[in-house]
N, C-alpha and C positions, 0 to 999 in steps of 0.2 A: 809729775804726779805726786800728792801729798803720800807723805811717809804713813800719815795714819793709815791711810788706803790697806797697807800690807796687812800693817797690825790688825784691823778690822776684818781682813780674810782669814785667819784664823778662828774667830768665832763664825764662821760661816756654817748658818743651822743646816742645809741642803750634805755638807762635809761631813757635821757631825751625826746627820742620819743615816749617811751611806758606811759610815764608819759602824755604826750599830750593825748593819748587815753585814759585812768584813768579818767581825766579830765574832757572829753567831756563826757564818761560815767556819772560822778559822775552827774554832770549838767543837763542829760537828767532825772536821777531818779527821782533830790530831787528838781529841781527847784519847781512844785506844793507847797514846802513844808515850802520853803524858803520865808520869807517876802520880800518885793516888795523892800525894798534898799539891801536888801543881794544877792538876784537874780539878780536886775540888776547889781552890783557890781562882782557878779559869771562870768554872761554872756558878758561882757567886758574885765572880764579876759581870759574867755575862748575864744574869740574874737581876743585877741592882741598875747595872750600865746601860742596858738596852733602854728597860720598863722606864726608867729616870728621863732617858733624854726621848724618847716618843712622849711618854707623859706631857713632858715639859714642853717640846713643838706643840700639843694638842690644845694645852690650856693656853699658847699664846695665842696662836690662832684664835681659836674662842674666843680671847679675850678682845684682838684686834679688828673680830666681825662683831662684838657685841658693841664695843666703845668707839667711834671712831675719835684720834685726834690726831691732829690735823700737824703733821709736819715741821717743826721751825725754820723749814726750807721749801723753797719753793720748787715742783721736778720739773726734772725736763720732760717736755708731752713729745718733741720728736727731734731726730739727729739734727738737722736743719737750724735747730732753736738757741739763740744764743740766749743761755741758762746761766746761772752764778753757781749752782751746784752741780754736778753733773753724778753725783752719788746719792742724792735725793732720790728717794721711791715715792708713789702714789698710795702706800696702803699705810693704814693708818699706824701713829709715830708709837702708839701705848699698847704693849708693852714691847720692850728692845727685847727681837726674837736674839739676837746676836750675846749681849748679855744670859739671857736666860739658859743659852743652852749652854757655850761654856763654863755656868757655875754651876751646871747639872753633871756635865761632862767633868768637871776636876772634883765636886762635892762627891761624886758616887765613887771615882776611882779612891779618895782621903779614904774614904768611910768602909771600904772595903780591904784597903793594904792597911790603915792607921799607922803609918810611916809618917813620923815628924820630916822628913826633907821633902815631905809632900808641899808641907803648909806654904814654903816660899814660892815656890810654882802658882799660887795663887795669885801672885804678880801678872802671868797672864790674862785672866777672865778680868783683872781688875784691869788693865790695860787695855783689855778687846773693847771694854766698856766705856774708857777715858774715850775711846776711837770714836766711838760712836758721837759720843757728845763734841769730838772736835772733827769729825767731817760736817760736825752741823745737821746731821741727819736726826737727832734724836735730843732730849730733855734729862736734865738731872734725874727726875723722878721717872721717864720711862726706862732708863736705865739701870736706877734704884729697882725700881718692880722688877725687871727683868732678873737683875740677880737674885732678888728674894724666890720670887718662883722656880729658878732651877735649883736653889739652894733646898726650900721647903719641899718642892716637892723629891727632890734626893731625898732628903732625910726619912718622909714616908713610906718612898719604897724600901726604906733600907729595912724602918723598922718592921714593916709588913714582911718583908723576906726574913729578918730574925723569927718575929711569932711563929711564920708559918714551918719553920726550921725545928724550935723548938716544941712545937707541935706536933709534925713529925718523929721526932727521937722520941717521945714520949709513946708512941705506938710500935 
């Protein structure tokens, strides 16, 4: 099995969705439990982290039923079938869901702790994304888009949850 194979399961958007639910779980348990800068620090990230990485599956989606492109691999149509890629899918290659959400997933956690030993963990999402383009499943540029979209759209929600924060305190 090719080594990228791992690294690619890592940005696995179906993970980083179910991780959004986890999240909000965990948040509804222990917030009682939690000190009042832990909590609010929870619920901020739970704030920016959820909204950021649904966002972000929602616009690829969209973007992968509105544009279709076509693959630089060819998929396997059934077990039986001697294929050259066997991690080739059928749905369309633009934008890399795999990219997008990990750079949602580490964009929203940066943007929320603003902790410098964040930035080198960025070597991850950059890596899921290398994967992508060497299992051959995906293109420079659907991988490029992919990052900017989980990237840009992070940043939106962030800054919308600042506004609406300091919105708030103002009442």
């Amino acid at each position: 099995m090719d080594p990228w194979y791992f690294v690619t399961l890592v940005g696995e958007p179906q993970l980083w969705a179910v991780s959004t639910v986890i999240l909000a779980i965990a948040y509804l348990l222990s917030r009682k439990k939690l000190g009042p800068g832990k909590r609010k620090l929870f619920k901020k990230t739970l704030y920016i982290y959820v909204p950021s990485v649904i966002i972000t599956l929602l616009v690829v989606l969209a973007l992968k039923g509105a544009i279709y492109v076509q693959r630089p691999c060819v998929p396997c149509t059934s077990p039986a079938e001697n294929c050259s890629n066997p991690y080739c899918d059928t749905e369309s290659s633009f934008p890399s869901g795999h990219a997008a959400t990990i750079f949602s997933v580490f964009t929203s956690v940066y943007l929320v702790t603003r902790r410098k030993w964040i930035i080198p963990l960025f070597a991850i999402p950059v890596l899921v994304s290398a994967s992508r383009f060497f299992l051959g499943v995906h293109r420079i540029e659907d991988v490029a888009a992919g990052a900017v979209i989980g990237i840009v759209v992070s940043i939106i929600v962030y800054y919308a949850y600042e506004k609406m924060e300091r919105q708030n305190s103002k009442t």
